[in-house]
C-alpha positions in Angstrom: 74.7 55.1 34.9 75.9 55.0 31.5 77.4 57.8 29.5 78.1 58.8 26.1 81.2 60.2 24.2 81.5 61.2 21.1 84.5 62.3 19.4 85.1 63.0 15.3 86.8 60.9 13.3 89.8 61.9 11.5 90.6 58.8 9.7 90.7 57.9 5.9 86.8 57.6 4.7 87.1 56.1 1.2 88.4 52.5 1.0 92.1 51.5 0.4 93.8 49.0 -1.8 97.1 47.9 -2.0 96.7 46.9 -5.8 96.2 50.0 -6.3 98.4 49.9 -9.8 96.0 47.5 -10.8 93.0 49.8 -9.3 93.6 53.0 -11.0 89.7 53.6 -12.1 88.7 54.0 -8.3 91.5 57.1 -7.5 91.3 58.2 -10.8 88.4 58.5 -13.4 90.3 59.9 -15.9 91.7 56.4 -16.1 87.8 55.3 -17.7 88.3 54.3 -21.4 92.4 54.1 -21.4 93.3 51.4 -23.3 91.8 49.4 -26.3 89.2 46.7 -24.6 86.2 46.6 -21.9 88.0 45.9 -18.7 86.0 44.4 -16.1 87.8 43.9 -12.3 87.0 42.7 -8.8 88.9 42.9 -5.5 87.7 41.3 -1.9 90.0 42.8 0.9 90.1 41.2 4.4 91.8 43.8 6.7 93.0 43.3 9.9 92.3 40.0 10.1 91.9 38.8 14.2 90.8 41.6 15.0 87.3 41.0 16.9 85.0 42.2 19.5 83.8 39.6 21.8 80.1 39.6 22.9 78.6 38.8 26.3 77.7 35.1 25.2 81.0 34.1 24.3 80.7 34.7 20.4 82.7 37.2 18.5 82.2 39.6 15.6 84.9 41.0 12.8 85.5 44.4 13.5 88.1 44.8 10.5 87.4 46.0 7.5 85.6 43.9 4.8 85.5 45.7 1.5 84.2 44.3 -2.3 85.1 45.8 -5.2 83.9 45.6 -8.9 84.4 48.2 -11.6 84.2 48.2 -15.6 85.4 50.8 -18.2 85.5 50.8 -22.0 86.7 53.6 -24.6 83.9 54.7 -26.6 84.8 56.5 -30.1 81.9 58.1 -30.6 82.1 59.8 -27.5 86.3 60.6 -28.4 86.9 59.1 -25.0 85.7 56.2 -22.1 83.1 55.5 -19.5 83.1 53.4 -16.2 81.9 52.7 -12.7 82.9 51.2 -10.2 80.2 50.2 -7.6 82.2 49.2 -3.7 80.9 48.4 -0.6 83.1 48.6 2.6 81.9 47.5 6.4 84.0 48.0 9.3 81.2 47.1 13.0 78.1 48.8 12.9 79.3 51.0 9.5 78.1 49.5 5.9 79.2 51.9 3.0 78.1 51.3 -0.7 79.8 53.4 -3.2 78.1 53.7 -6.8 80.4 55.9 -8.7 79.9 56.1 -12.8 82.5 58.6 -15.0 83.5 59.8 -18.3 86.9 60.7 -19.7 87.7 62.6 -22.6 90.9 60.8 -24.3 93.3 62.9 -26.5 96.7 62.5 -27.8 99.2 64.6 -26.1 102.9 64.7 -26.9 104.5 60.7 -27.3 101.7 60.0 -25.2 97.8 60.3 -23.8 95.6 62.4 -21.8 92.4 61.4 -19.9 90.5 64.3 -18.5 87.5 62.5 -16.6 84.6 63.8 -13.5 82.3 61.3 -11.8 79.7 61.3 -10.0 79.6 59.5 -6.4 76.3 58.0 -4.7 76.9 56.8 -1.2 74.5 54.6 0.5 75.8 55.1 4.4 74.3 52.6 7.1 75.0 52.4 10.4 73.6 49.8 12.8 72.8 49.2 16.1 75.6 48.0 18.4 74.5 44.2 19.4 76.3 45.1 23.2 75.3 48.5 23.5 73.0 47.6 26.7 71.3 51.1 27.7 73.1 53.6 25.8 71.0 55.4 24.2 73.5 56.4 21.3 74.8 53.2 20.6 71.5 51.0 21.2 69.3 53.6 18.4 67.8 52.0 15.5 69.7 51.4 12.2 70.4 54.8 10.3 71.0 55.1 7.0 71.2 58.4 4.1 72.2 58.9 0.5 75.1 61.2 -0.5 76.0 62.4 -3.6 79.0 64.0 -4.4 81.5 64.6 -7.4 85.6 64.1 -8.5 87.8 65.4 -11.1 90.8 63.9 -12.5 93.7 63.9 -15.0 95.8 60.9 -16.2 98.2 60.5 -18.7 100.0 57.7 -20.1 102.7 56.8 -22.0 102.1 53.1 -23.2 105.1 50.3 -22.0 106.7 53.6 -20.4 105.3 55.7 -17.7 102.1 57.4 -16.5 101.0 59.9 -13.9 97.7 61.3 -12.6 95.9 63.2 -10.4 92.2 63.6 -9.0 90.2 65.4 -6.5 87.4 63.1 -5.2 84.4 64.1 -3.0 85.2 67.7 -4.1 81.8 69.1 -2.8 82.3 67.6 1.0 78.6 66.7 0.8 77.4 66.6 4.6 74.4 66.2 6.9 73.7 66.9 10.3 70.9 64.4 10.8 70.5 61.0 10.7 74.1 59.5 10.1 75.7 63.0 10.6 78.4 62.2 8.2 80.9 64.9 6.6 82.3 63.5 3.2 85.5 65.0 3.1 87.5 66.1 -0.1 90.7 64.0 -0.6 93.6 64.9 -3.6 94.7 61.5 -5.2 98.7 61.6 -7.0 99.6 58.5 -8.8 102.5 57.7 -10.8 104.8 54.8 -12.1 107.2 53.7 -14.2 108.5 50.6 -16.2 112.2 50.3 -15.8 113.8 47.9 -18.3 117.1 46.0 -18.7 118.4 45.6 -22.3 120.7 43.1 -21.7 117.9 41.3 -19.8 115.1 41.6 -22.0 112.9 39.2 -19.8 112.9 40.9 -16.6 111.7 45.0 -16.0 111.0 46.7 -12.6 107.7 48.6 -11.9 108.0 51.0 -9.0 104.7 53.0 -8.6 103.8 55.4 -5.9 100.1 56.6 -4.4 99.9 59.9 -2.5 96.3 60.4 -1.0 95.8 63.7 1.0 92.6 65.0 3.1 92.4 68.0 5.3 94.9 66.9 8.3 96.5 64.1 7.1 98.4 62.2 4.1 98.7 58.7 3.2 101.0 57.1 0.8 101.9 53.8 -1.2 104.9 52.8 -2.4 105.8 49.9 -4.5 108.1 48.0 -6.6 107.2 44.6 -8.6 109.8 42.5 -10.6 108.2 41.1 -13.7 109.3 38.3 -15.7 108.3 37.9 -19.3 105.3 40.1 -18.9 103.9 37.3 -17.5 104.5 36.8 -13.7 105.4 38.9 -11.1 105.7 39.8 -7.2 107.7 42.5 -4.9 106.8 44.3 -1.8 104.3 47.6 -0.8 105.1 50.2 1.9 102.1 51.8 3.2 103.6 55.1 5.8 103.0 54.1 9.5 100.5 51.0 8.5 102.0 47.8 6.7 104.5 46.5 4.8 103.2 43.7 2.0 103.7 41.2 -0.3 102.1 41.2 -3.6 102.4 38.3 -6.4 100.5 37.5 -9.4 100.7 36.4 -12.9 98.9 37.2 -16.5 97.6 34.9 -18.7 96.3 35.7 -22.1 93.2 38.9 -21.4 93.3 37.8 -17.1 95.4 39.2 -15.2 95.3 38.0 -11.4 96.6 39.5 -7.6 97.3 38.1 -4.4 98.9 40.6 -1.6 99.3 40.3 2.1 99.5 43.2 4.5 102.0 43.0 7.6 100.6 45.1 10.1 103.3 47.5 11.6 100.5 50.1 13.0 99.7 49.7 16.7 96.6 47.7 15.6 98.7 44.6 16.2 96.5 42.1 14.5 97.4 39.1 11.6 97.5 41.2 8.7 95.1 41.7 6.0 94.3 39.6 2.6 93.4 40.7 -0.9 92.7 39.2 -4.0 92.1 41.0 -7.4 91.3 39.5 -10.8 90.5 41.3 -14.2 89.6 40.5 -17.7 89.8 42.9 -20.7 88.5 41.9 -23.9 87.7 43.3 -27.0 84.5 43.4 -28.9 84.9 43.0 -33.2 82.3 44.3 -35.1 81.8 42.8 -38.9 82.0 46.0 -41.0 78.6 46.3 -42.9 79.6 45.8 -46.4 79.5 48.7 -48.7 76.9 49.2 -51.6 77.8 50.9 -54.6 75.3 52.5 -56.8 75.7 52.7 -60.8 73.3 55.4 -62.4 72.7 53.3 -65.3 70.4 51.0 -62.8 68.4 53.5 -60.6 
């Protein structure tokens, strides 16, 4: 006899990242068009490397998360602000999540600095598979499932170049649910991002960059904190706390428009597995346009 339990799920839904400073599009879209180029980024994140279900005939299967990201975001004048998107997918066993999210942000200048004011709109494509050992169980052995969502976020983020910035969103603000099917509940979750560049006059080379990430949902919060040591704008490394989950390492380097990560996640949750890997690279760029050349018309030859 075989029976069935199923209990809710109170852990975080949307993926995590612990480049986040480098990530700011995907907790933020009024991030979308800061700056002065197109900005196009990708992250792969291995988490919880080991940690693996083994299966009847000796094989095994990653249950850790595996999550890809890409995202893009330009300003555009005529629109007196940016667009981007930012398109993720995220599998952790039988669950497969694809995020589509595309935003806008009005940019304005605000004090010694400037202010994004962005909303997006969020697609999710939620799949979830049969279990390959789920022998007679009616729940576990059903046929693959899978539903659209669609949802929305709002956010703020303002900037004050080479000093400081600070932002805040509210993503998946509708809670878009259904009770069929993959009987999923998006739920809302309040983003607070902030960080600083601290410099050293009498070492011009070398400034600190502590940054924080504050993510909240109904019944829980999650926060980042980190501080990289950069030297000549060029390379830099330091260390990530993530609150009753990991400790990392981060380390990466800039060269000319690329700007590339490395981090490693130290376990310290009761998960006890390796840790987790992620790599990040970006490219922003700029795109000149000749201006058209100006006729001038004299009366005398119309």
């Amino acid at each position: 006899m075989c029976t069935s339990l199923m209990l809710p799920l109170a852990a975080q839904q949307l993926p995590q990242y612990t480049q986040y400073m480098f990530n700011k599009l995907v907790n933020n879209p009024g991030y979308a068009g800061a700056g002065d180029g197109i900005c196009v980024s990708g992250t792969i994140r291995q988490q919880w490397v080991g940690f693996k279900s083994t299966n009847d005939d000796g094989s095994s299967d990653n249950l850790g998360p595996e999550t890809y990201l890409i995202s893009i975001h330009s300003p555009i004048k005529v629109l007196h602000g940016g667009i981007g998107a930012t398109i993720q997918q995220d599998k952790i066993g039988p669950f497969s999540d694809i995020y589509f999210n595309v935003m806008y942000a009005y940019q304005t200048t605000l004090g010694a600095g400037d202010l994004g004011i962005g909303a997006q709109l969020n697609i999710l494509n939620k799949t979830i598979s049969a279990f390959p050992d789920a022998g007679s169980d009616p729940v576990l052995s059903a046929n693959e499932e899978t539903d659209m969502y669609f949802d929305a976020g709002i956010g703020l983020y303002y900037r004050v170049p080479d000093n400081y910035y600070i932002g805040i969103s509210v993503l998946q603000m509708l809670q878009s649910n259904k009770d069929v099917g993959t009987h999923f509940h998006m739920r809302r979750e309040i983003d607070l991002m902030a960080g600083y560049e601290l410099e050293f006059p009498n070492l011009p080379a070398i400034d600190i960059l502590p940054s924080i990430l504050i993510k909240a949902t109904s019944g829980s919060i999650q926060y980042d904190a980190t501080a990289l040591l950069r030297y000549q704008r060029k390379i830099w490394g330091g260390l990530s706390w993530r609150y009753q989950d990991a400790v990392a390492l981060i380390v990466g380097f800039d060269y000319k428009n690329f700007n590339i990560g490395y981090s490693y996640d130290f376990n310290t949750s009761a998960i006890g597995t390796t840790g987790s890997h992620e790599i990040r690279a970006s490219y922003c760029f700029k795109i000149e346009v000749d201006k058209i050349r100006k006729v001038y018309r004299n009366t005398r030859f119309l």
